[in-house]
Phi, psi and omega in degrees: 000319172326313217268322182284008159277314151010267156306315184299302176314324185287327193285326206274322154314282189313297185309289173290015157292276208285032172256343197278332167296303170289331197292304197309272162011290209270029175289154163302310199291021165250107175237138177236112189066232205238061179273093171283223192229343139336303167317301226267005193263330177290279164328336178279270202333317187276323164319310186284338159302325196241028142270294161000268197310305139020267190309300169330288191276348147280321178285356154293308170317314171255023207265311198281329173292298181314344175266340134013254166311273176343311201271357191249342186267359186253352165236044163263098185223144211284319198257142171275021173062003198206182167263160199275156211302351201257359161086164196051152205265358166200148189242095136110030170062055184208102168238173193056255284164117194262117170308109181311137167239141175253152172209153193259105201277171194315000212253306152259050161268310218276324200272304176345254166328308193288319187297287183320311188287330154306310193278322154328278193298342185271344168289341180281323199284313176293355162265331120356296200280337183285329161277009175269337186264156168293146146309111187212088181266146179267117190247000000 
């Protein structure tokens, strides 16, 4: 599982270079050649699927990590139940069973907020291409 979170970050990386890269390409105020604005409206559109898909596969990723975590920390446990070398079964009235507590460190929080701000930009960049085509209503 490790290795398919993995894949999802390097996919979701790779994948948000280069949407980020056609995004550049396809601004209006850059003209290259004979670029109409169909093109560049296509190029917003494709820019915006693949910050989308992006977004899609960091939150799996850190999502599939966060399940992880959770499921190695729930069959773990801290107290041997019984008593200790040290004599008496509980110190300061704490017997039994220690619960595990997991916290989620900062790092997926961070893939978390970064994956959402991708799947944002990339649904405003595919609503974006609808004002980029000419209109051509027949009157």
């Amino acid at each position: 599982l490790l290795q398919a979170v993995r894949a999802l970050m390097i996919v979701g990386i790779v994948l948000g270079a280069i949407g980020c890269l056609i995004a550049i390409f396809a601004l209006k105020c850059l003209k290259m050649g004979n670029m109409e604005d169909n093109i560049k409206a296509t190029m917003t559109l494709s820019a915006g699927i693949m910050l989308l898909l992006a977004g899609v596969c960091g939150i799996a990723g850190v999502s599939a990590f966060a399940n992880l975590i959770v499921q190695s920390f729930r069959f773990t446990t801290y107290a041997d139940g019984g008593f200790s070398m040290y004599g008496g079964g509980g110190i300061g009235g704490l017997t039994g069973s220690l619960t595990p507590r997991y916290t989620f460190g900062p790092a997926l929080f961070v893939g978390w907020i970064g994956a959402a701000i991708l799947v944002i930009g990339g649904v405003m960049m595919c609503l974006a291409c609808r004002g980029m085509t000419a209109d051509r209503k027949q009157r």
